[in-house]
Backbone as ProteinMPNN parsed JSONL, in Angstrom:
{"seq_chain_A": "XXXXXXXXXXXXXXXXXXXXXXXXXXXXXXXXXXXXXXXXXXXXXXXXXXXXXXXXXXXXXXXXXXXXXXXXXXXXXXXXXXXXXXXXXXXXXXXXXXXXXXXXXXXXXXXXXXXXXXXXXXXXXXXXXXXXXXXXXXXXXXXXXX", "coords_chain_A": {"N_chain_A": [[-6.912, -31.616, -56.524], [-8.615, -33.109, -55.378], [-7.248, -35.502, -54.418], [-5.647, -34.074, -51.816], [-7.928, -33.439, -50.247], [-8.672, -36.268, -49.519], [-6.44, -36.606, -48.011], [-6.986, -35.155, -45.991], [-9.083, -36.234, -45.052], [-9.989, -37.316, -41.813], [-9.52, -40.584, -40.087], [-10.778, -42.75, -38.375], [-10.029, -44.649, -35.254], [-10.067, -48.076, -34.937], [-12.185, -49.3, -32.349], [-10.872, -52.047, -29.88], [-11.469, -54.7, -27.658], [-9.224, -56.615, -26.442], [-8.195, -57.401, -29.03], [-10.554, -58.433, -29.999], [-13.548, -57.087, -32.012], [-15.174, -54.335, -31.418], [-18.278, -54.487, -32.515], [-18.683, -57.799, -32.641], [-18.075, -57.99, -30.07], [-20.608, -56.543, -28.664], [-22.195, -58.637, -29.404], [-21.561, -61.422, -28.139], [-21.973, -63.955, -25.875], [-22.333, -64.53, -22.499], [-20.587, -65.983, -21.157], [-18.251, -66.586, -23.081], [-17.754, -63.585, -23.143], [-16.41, -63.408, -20.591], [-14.361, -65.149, -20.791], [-12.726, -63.705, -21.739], [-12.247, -61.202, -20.287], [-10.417, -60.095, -17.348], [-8.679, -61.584, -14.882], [-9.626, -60.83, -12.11], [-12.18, -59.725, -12.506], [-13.58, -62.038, -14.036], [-13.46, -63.745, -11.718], [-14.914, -62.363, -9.738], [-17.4, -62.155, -11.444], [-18.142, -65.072, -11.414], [-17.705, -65.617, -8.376], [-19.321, -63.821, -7.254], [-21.611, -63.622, -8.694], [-24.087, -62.451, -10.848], [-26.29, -60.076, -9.32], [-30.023, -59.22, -8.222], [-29.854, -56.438, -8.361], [-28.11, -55.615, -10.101], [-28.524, -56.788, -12.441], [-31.269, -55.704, -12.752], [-30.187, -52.849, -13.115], [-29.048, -53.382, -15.5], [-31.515, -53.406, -16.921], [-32.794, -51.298, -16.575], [-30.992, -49.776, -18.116], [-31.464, -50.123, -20.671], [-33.517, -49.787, -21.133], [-33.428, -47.251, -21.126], [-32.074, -46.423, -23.601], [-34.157, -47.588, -25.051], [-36.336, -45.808, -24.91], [-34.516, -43.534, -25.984], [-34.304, -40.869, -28.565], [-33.356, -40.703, -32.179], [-29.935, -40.162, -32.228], [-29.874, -38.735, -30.242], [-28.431, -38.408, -26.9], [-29.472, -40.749, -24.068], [-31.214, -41.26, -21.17], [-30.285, -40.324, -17.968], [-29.58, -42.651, -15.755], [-29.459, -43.221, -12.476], [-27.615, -44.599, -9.517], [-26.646, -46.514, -7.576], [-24.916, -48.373, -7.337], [-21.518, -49.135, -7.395], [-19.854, -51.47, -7.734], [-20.512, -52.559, -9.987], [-19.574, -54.316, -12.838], [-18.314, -53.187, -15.906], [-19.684, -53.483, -19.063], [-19.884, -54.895, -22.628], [-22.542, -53.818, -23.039], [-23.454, -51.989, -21.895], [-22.147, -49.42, -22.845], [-22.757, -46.358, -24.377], [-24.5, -45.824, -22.774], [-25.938, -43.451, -20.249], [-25.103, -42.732, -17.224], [-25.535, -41.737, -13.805], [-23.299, -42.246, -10.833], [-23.538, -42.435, -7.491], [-21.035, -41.287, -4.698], [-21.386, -40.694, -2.441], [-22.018, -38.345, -1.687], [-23.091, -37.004, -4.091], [-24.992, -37.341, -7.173], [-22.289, -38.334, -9.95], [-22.235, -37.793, -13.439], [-22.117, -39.849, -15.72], [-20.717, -40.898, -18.848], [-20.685, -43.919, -20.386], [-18.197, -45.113, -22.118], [-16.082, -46.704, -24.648], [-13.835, -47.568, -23.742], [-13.836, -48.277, -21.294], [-14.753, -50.827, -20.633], [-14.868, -54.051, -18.421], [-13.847, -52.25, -16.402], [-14.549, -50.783, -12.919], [-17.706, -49.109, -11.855], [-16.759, -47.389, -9.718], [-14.524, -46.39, -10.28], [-14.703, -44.591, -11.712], [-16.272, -42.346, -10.503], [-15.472, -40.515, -8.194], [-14.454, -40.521, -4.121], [-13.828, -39.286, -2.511], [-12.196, -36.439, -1.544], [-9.092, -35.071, -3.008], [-6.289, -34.528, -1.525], [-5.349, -31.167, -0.945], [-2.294, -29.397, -0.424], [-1.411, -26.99, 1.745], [0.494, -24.045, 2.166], [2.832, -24.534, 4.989], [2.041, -24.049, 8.782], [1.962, -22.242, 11.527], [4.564, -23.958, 13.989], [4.53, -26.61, 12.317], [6.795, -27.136, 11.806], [10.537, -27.529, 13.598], [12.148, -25.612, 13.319], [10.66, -23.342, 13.211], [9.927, -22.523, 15.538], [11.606, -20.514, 16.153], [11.075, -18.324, 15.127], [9.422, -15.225, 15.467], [6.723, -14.625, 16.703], [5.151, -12.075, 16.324]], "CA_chain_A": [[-7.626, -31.119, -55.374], [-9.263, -34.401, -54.78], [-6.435, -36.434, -53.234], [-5.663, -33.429, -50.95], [-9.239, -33.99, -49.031], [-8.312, -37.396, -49.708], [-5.386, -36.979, -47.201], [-7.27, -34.48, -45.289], [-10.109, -37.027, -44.236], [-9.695, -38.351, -40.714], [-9.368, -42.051, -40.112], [-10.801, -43.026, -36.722], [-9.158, -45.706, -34.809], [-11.4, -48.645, -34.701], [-11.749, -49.77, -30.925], [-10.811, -53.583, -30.029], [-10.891, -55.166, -26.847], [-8.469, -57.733, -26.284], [-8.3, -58.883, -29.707], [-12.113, -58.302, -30.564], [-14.169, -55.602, -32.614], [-16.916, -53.879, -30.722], [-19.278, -55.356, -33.251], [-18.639, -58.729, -31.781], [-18.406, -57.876, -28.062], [-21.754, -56.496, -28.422], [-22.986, -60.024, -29.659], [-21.192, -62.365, -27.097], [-22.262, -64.548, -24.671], [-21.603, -63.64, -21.242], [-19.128, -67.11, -20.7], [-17.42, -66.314, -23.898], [-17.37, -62.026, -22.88], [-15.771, -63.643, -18.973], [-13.25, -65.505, -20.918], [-11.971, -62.618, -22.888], [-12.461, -60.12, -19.208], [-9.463, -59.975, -16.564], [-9.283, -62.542, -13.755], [-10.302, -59.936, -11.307], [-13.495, -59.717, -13.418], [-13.779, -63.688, -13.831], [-13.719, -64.232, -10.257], [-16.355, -61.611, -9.426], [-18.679, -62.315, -12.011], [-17.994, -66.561, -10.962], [-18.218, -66.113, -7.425], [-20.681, -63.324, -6.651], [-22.229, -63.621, -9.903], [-24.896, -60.854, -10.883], [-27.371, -60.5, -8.293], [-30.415, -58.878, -9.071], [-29.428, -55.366, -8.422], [-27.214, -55.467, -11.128], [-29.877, -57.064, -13.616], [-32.212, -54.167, -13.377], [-29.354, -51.87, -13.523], [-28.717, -53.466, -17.143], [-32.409, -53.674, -17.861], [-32.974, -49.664, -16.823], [-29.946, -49.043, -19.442], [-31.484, -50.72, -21.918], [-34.942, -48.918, -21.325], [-33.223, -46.085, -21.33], [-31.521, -46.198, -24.423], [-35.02, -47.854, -25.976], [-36.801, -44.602, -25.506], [-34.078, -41.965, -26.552], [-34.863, -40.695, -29.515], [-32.009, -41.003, -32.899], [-29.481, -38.977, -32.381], [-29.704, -38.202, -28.684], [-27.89, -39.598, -25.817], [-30.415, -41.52, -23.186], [-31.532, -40.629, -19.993], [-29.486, -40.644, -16.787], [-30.098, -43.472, -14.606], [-29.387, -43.39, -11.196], [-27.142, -45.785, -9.258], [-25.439, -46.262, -6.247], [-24.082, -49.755, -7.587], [-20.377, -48.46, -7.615], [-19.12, -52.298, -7.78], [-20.821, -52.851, -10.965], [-18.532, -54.288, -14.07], [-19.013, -52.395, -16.967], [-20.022, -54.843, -20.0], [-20.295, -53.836, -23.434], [-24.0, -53.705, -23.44], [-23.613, -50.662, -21.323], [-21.482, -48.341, -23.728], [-23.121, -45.633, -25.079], [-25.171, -45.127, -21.569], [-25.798, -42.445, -19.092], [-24.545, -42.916, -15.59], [-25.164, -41.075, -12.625], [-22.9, -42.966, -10.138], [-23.326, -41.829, -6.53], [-20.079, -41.528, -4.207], [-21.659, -40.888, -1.125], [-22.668, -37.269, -1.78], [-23.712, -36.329, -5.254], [-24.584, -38.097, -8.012], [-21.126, -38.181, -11.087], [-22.735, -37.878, -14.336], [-20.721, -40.254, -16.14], [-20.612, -41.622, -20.42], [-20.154, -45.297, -20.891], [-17.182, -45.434, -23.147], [-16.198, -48.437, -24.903], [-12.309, -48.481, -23.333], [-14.517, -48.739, -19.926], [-15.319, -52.329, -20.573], [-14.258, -54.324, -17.732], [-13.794, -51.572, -14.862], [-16.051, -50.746, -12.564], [-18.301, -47.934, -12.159], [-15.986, -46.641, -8.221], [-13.593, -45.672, -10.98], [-15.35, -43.18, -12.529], [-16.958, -41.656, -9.322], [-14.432, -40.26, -6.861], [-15.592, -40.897, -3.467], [-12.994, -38.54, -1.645], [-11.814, -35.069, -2.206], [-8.198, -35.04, -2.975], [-5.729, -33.495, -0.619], [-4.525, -29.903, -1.778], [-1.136, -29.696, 0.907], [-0.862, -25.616, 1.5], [2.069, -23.808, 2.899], [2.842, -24.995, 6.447], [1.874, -23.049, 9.326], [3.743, -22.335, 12.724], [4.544, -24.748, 14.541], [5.173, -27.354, 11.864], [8.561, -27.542, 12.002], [11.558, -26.797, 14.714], [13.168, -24.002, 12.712], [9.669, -22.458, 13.188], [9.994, -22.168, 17.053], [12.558, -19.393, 16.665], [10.209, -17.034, 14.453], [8.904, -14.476, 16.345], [5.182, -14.835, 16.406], [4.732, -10.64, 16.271]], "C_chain_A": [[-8.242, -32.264, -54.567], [-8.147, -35.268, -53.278], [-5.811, -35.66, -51.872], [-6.676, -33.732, -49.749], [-9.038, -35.419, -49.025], [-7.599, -37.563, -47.863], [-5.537, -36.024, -46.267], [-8.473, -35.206, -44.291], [-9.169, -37.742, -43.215], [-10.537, -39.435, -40.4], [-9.344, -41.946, -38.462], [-10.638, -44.752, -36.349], [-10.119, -46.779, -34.169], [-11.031, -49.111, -33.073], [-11.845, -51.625, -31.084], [-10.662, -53.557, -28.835], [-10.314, -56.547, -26.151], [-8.204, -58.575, -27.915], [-9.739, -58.162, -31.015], [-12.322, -57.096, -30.77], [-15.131, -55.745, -31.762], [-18.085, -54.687, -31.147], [-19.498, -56.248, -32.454], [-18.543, -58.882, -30.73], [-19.48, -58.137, -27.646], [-22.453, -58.137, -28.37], [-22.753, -61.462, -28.701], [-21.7, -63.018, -26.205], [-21.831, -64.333, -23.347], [-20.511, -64.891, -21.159], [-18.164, -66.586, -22.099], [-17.112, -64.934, -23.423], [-16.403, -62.581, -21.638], [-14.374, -64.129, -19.807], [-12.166, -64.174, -21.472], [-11.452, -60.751, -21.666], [-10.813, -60.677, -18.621], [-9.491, -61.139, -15.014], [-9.927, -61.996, -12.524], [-11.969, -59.987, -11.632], [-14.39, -61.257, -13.241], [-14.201, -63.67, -12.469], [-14.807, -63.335, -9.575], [-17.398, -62.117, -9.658], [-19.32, -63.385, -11.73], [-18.893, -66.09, -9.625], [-19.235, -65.386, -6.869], [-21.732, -63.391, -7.336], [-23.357, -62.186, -10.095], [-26.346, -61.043, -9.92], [-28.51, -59.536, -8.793], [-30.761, -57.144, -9.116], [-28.73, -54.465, -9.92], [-27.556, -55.856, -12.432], [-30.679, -55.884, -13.568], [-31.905, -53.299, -13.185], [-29.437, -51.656, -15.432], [-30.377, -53.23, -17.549], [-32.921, -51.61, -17.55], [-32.212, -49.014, -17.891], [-30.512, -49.544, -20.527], [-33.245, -49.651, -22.297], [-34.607, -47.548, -21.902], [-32.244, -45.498, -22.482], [-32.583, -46.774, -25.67], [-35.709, -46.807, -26.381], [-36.168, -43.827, -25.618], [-34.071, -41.72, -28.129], [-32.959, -40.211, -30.594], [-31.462, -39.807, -32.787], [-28.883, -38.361, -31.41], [-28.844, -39.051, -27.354], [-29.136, -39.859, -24.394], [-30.574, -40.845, -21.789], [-30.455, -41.515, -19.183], [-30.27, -41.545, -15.847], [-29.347, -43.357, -13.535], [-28.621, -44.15, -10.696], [-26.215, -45.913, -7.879], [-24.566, -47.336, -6.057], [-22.566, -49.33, -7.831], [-19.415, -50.034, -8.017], [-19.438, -52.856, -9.391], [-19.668, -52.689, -12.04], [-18.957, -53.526, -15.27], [-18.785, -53.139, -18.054], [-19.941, -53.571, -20.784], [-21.887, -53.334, -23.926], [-24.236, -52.065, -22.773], [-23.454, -49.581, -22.486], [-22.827, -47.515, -24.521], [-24.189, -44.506, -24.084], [-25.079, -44.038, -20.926], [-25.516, -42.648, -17.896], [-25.03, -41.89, -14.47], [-25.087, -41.904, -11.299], [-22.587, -42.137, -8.745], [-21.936, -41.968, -5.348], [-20.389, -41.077, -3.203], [-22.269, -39.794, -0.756], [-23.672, -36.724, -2.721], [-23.789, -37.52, -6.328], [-23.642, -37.903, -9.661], [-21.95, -38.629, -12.495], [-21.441, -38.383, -15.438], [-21.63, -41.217, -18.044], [-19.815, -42.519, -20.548], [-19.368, -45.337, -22.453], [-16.788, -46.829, -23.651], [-14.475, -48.969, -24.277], [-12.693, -48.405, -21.924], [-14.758, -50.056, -19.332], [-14.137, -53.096, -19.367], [-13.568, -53.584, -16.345], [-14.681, -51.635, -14.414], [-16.176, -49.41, -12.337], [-17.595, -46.526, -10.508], [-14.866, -45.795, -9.127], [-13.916, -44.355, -11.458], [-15.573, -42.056, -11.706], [-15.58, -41.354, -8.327], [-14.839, -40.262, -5.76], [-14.769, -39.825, -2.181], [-12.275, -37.204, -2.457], [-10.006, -34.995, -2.024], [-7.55, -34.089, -1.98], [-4.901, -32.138, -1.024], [-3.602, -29.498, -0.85], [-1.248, -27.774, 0.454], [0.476, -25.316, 2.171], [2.096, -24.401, 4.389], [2.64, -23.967, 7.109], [2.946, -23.179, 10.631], [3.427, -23.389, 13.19], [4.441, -26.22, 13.747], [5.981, -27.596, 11.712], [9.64, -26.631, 13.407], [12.187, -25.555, 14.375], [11.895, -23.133, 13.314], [9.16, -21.779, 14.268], [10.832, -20.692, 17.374], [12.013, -17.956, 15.468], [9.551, -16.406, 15.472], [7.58, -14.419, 16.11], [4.539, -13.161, 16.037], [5.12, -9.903, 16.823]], "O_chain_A": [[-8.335, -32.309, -53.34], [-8.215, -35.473, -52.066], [-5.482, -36.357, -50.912], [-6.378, -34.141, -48.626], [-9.522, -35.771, -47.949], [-7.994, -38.24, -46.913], [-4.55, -35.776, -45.575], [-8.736, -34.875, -43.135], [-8.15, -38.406, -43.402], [-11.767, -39.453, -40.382], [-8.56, -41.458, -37.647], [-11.015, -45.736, -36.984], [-10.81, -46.563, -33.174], [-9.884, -49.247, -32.646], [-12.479, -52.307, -31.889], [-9.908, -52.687, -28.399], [-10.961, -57.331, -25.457], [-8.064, -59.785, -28.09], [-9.792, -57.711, -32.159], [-11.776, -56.143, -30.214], [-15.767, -56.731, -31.39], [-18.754, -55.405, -30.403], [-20.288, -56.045, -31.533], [-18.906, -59.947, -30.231], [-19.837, -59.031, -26.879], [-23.075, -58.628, -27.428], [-23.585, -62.361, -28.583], [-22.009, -62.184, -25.353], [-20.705, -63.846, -23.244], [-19.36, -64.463, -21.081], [-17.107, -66.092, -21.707], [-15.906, -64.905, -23.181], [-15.315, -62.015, -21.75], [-13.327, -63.547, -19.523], [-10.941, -64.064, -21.43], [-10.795, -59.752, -21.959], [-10.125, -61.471, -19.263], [-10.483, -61.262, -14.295], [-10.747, -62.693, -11.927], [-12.796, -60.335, -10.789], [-15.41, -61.515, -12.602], [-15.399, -63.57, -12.201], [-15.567, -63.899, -8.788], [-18.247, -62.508, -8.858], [-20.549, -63.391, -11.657], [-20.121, -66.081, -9.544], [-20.038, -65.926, -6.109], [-22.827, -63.25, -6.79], [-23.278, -61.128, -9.471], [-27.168, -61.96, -9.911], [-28.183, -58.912, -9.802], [-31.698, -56.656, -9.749], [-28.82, -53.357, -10.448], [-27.018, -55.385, -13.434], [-30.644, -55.102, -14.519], [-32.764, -52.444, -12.972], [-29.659, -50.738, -16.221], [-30.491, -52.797, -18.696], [-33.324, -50.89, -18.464], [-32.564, -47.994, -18.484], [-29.86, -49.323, -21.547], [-33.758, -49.123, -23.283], [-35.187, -46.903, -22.775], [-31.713, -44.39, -22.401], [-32.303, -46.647, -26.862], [-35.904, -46.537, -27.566], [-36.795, -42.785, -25.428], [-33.748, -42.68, -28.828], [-31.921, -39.724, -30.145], [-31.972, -38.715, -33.039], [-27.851, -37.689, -31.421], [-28.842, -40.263, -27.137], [-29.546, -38.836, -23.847], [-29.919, -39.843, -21.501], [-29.959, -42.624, -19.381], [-31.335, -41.267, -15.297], [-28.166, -43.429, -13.876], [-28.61, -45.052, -11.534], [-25.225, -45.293, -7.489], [-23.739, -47.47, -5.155], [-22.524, -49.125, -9.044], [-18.325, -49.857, -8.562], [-18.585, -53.552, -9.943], [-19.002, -51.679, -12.265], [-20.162, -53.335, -15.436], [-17.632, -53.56, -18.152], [-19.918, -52.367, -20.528], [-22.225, -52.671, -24.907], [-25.043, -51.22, -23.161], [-24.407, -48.981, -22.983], [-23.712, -48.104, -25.141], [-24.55, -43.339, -24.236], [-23.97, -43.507, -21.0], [-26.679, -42.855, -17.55], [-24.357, -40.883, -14.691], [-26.077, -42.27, -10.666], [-21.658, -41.331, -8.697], [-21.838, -43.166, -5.083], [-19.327, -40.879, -2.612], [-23.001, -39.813, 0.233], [-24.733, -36.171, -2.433], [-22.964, -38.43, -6.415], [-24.275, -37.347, -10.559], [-22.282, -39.81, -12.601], [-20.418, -37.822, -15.832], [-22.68, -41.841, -18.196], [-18.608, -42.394, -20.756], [-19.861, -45.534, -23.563], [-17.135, -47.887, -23.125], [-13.988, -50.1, -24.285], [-11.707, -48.48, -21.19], [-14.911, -50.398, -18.159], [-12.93, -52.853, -19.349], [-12.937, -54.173, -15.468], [-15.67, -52.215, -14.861], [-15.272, -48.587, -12.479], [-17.872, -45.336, -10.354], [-14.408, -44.717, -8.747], [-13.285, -43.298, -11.484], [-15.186, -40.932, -12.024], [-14.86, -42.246, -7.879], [-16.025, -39.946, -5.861], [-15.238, -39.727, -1.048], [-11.946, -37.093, -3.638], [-9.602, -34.861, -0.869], [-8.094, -33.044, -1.622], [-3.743, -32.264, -1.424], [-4.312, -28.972, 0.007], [-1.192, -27.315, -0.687], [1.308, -26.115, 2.599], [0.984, -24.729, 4.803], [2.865, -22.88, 6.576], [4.021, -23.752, 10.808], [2.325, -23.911, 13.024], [4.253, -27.15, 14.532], [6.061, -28.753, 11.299], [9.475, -25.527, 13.926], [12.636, -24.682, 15.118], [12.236, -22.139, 13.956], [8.344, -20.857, 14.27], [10.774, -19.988, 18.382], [12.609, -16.914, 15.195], [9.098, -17.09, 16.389], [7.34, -14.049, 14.961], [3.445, -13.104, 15.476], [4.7, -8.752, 16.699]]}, "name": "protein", "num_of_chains": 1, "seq": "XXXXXXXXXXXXXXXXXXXXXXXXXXXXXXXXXXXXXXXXXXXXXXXXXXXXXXXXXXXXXXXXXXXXXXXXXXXXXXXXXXXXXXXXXXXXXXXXXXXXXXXXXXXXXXXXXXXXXXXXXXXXXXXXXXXXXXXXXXXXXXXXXX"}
């Protein structure tokens, strides 16, 4: 009976990015985390570097994951930073990333690392194409209107 639950326990798939365990992400240096990011990423982080928008973004996530209590997921912070990279210091956060209307209540995942937060947020309402009406096409000239 044993080795049954044995072979009934699920085995979750440890996450790695690039290489690296979460564990060690978390612990990284930001020049060592850049080397290990996308050159897209690199060249952001290089040439605009973090300004300080984007510092007391990280330091509200961090507040806000100091007071949630074990167990719970953290309070929603606010944000209208949509260019913001997503590090792994984030993961585990609350989001609400504004797209110009509402704010997208969004959960820092850990295969997030390295996008940014425009991804998450949609900032346009997709186009739903319906049937055509008259007068979209030439065949449609020789329908009798009634």
């Amino acid at each position: 009976m044993s080795t049954r639950e044995d072979n009934k326990r699920r085995t979750f798939k440890k996450f790695s990015y690039r290489g690296v365990d979460l564990e060690k992400l978390l612990n990284l240096k930001n020049e060592q985390l850049l080397d290990l990011m996308s050159s897209h990423c690199r060249r952001r982080m290089v040439k605009h570097s973090l300004k300080r928008k984007h510092i007391t973004l990280l330091k509200k996530l961090r507040k806000a994951k100091r007071t949630a209590e074990v167990g719970e997921k953290p309070k929603v912070v606010k944000t209208h930073l949509r260019d913001a990279i997503i590090v792994p210091e984030m993961i585990g956060s609350m989001l609400g990333i504004y797209n110009g209307k509402v704010f997208n209540q969004v959960e820092v995942k850990p295969e997030m690392i390295g996008h940014q937060l425009r991804e998450f947020a949609i900032a346009y309402k997709p186009v739903t194409h319906g049937r055509p009406g008259i007068g979209a096409t030439h065949s449609s000239r020789f329908i009798p209107l009634k």
